[in-house]
N, C-alpha and C positions, 0 to 999 in steps of 0.2 A: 709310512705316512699316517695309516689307520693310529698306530698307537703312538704315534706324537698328537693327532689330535686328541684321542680317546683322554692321553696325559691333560692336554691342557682342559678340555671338558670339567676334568675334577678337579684340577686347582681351584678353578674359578668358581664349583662349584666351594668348595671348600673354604674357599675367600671371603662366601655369600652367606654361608651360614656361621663364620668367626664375626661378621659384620650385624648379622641383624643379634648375636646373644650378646656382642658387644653394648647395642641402642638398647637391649633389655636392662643391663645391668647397670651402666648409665645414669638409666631413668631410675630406678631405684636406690642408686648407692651413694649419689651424691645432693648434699644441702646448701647451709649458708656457704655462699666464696669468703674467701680470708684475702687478705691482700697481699696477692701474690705478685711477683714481677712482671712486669707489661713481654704478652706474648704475642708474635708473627700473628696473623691471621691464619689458620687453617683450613682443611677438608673435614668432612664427618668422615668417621671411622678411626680416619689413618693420619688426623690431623696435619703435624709439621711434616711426617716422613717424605713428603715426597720430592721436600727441600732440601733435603741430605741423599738424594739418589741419582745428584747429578756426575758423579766421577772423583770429586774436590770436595769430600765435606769441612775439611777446615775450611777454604774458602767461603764456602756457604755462611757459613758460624759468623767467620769477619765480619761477610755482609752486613749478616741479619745484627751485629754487635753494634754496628756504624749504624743503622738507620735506628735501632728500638731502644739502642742504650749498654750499657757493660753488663747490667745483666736481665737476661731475658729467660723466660718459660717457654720450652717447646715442648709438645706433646707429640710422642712418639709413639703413633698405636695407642695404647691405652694407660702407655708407661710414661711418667712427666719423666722431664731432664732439665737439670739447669746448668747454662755452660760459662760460666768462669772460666817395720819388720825388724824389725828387731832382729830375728834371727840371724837372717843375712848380712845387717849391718856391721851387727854386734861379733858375729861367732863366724860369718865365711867370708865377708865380703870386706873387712876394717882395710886400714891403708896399708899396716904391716902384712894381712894375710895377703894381699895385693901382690904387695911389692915382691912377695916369697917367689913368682910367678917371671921373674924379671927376666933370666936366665930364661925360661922356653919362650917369653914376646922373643925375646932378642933371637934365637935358633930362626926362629918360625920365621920371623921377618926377615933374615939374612934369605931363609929359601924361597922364600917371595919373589926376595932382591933378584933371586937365579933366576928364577921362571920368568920373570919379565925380561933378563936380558936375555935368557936362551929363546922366548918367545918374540924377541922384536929384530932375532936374525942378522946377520954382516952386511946385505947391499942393501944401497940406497933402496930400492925399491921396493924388500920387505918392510922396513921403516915406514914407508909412506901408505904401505897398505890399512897398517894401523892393529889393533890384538884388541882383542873383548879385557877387557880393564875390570869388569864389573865381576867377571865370573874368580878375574884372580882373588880380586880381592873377598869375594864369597867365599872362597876356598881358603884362605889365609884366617880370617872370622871364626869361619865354622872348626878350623881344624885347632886353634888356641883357645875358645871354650872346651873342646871337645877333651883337648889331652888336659885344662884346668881342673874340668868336672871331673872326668873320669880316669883321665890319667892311659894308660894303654891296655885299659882289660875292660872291654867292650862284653863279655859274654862269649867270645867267639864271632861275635858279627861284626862285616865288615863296615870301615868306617863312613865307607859313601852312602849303604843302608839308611845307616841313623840319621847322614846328612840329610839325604832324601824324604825320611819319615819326620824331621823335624819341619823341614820345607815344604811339605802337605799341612802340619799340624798349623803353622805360621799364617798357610793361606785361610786355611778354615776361620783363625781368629780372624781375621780379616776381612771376612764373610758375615754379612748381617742375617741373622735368622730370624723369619717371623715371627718363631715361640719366644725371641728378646723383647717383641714390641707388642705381643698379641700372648701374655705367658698361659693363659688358660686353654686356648684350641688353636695355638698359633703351630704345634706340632705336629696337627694332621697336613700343613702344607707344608712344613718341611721334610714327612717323610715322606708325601706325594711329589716332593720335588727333588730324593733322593739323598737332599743334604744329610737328613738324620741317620741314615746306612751310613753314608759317607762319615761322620764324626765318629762314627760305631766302630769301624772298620779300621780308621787311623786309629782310635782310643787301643783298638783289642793288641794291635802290632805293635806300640809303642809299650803297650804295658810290659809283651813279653819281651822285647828288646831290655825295657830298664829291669824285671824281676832277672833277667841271665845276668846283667850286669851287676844287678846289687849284689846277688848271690857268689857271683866270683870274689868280689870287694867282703865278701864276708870271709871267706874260705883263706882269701890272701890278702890281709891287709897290708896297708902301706905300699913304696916302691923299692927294688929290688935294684932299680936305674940309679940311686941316687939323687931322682926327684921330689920337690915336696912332696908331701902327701895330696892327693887330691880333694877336691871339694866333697865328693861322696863318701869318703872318708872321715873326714872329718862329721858331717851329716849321721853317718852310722853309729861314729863313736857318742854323738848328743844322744842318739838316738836309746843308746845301750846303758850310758853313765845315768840319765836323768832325776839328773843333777840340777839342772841349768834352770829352773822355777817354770817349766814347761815340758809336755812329754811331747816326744813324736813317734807315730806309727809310721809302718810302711808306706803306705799311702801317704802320708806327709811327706816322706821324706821325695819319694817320687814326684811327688807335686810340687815342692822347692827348688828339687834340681833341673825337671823341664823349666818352670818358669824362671829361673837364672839363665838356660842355656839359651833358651829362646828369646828374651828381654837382651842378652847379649851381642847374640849374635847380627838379629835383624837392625837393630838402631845403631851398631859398631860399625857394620861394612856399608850403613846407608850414610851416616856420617863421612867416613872418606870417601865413597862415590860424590856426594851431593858435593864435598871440599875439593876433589877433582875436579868436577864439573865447572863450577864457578873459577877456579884457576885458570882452567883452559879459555872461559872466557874471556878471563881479566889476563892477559900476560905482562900486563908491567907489573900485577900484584905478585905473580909467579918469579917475575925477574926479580921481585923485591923478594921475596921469600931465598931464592937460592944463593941472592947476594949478602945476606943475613952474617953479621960475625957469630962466631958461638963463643959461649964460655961452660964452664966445666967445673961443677963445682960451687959455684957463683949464686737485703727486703725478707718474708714471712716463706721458709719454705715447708712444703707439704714433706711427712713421717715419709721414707721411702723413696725421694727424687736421688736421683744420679744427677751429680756435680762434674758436671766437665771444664774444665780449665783450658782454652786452647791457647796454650801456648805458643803455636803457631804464630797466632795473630799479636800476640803480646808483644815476640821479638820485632815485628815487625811494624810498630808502631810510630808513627811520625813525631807524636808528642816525646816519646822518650828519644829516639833515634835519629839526628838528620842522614835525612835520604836514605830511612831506612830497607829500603828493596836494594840498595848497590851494592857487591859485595866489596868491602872496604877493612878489611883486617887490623889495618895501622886503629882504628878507634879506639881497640882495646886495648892498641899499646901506651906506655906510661900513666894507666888508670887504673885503678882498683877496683874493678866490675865483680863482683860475685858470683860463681853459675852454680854455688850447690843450694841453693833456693833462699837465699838471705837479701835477693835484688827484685822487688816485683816487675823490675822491667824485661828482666834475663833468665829465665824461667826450660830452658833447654833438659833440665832431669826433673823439673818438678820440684816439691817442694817439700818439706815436712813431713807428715808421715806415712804421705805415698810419694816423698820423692823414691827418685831411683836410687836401690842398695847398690846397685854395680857401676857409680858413678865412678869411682877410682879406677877400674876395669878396663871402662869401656874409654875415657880421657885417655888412660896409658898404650895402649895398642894403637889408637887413632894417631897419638902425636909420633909414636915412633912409627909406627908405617907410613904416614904423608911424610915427616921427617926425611927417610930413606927415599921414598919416592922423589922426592927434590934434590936429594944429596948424587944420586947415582944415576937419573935420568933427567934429558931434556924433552920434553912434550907438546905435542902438538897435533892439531886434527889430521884425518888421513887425508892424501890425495889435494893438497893444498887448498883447505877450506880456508875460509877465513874467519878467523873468531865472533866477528861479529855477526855475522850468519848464521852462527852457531845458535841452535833454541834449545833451551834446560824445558822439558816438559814434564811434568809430574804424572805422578801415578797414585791413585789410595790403597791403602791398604792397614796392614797395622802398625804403621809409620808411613810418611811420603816419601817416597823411594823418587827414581828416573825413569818413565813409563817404556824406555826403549834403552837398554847395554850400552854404556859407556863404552863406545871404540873409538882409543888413538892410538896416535904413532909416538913412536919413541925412540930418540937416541942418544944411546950410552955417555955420560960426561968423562 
């Protein structure tokens, strides 16, 4: 008890002295205003922050969107924000390298298909118990980046490891640091608050997980299986050719292929959760789904502000969308809606040239795994809920996920 207080003693104090060299610098560093976008009312110090710290920061964003206008200045700590690769597109990520990829979706989601039926058991009564949905599908995500990137030479480590170390590294982004919103002494409270070990300690484990892994991929290129070659491969080879009007280092390439695996993985398996989720809600949209025929073949901003786009709030907009909160799938059918960022209503990857590279990726595994999930099972809540009692709760993070594991029942068609 002594040294949880003693801890908290020195945040605070620590909070008090980032605070008063803040009003120093303030006072000296800033002149004429320009005319910037109409912004929320604030706190001193820590201005808009403490309107993003309620659990839902898109939501917040909406709010403050509805009431001050589409675009608005908030001050975060001492950092403004305004909220509205080539490599990857180009050389790992194109629709052809995609597609190369098709063959292990399809292995991978067949063994899905097993474990949901081998997990949802022969009596009625395992059925109605209902199976964590959330964790398969986490499993199924993580393990088709995993063999895309790197194919099955890991370094020698095991593959639930790296699942694990990516899933710390995930929450961490997802983690606001003071030194983001306070960049000059905002680090003495995050390493009084342990965060900074904590980034230290995942950074040092994850380097030596990928330096065993590139080093194998160097020693043994390509696959031996008959598989494409993987994405690290291909990475190694730019890396070596430099050729391509750009060099990369190690560290580059490290840094590419975390940020593929992890941009993949999290927003891949939150999208078929969130697409579950709302199914179980809607079961006539579900019944319309598995009854489906198929065919085959067939204003002034400041040097340095961070731009945020929430997209969020965009899809969700009543001017573009009627009744845009319902989930209502038929709207997009017999339309021409664009989702790789050509529609400013439908903004789901982004846009230009921070949309997402792994938009082809991450489309292709989502349609055929909800695909399969509708073709080979019937679903439903456990222990005879009723769907409308059913509540989708959100969670933040580095995407909005489901704050509580998707568990239902399921039985075999």
């Amino acid at each position: 008890m002594a040294s949880l207080e003693l801890n908290s003693t020195l945040v605070l104090c620590l909070l008090f002295v980032v605070s008063c060299f803040t009003i120093v610098v303030r006072g000296f560093g800033y002149g004429r205003r320009s005319a910037q976008p109409p912004s929320p009312p604030g706190l001193p110090i820590i201005g808009n922050l403490h309107q993003l710290g309620r659990g839902r920061p898109h939501r917040t964003l909406e709010a403050l969107a509805r009431r001050h206008g589409p675009l608005l200045l908030l001050r975060l700590g001492s950092v403004r924000a305004i909220v509205l690769r080539r490599i990857a597109v180009v050389h790992l990520l194109s629709v052809k390298r995609v597609d190369s990829f098709r063959a292990l979706r399809e292995e991978e989601v067949a063994r899905f298909v097993g474990r949901v039926r081998a997990a949802s058991g022969s009596g009625a009564h395992e059925r109605r118990r209902g199976i964590n949905v959330t964790d398969l599908i986490i499993t199924l995500t993580y393990t088709v980046i995993s063999r895309a990137a790197f194919g099955n030479k890991l370094g020698g480590v095991e593959p639930a490891k790296v699942r694990d170390m990516m899933k710390e590294l995930t929450d961490l982004l997802g983690t606001i640091a003071v030194s983001d919103v306070f960049p000059r002494l905002g680090w003495l409270v995050d390493w009084a608050t342990g965060l900074q070990a904590r980034v230290k300690t995942t950074a040092a484990k994850l380097d030596s997980i990928m330096e065993r892994t590139i080093t194998e991929h160097e020693g043994d290129p390509g696959n031996d299986n008959g598989e494409a070659p993987d994405l690290l491969d291909d990475l190694l080879l730019i890396a070596k050719d430099g050729d391509q009007g750009f060099k990369l280092d190690r560290i580059d390439v490290k840094g590419v292929i975390l940020d593929m695996y992890i941009a993949g993985t999290d927003t891949t398996y939150k999208t078929i959760e969130w697409t579950m989720a709302e199914l179980i809600k809607n079961p006539r949209e579900m019944a319309k789904v598995q009854s489906e025929d198929a065919q085959l073949h067939g204003y002034d901003i400041p040097a340095k502000t961070r731009v945020m786009v929430n997209t969020w709030a965009i899809g969700r907009d009543d001017e573009s969308w009627e009744n845009a909160e319902e989930f209502r799938p038929e709207r997009f059918l017999g339309r021409t809606i664009d989702y790789n960022g050509k529609d400013p209503r439908f903004l789901p990857f982004g846009a230009g040239r921070r949309g997402c590279p792994g938009i082809a990726f991450g489309t292709r595994l989502a349609e055929l795994t909800l695909a399969n999930m509708m073709y080979h099972f019937d679903w439903e809540l456990p222990d005879g809920q009723d769907p409308e009692s059913f509540e989708v709760v959100e969670s933040s993070g580095l995407s909005p996920g489901l704050k509580s594991a998707l568990i239902l029942g399921i039985k075999p068609l």
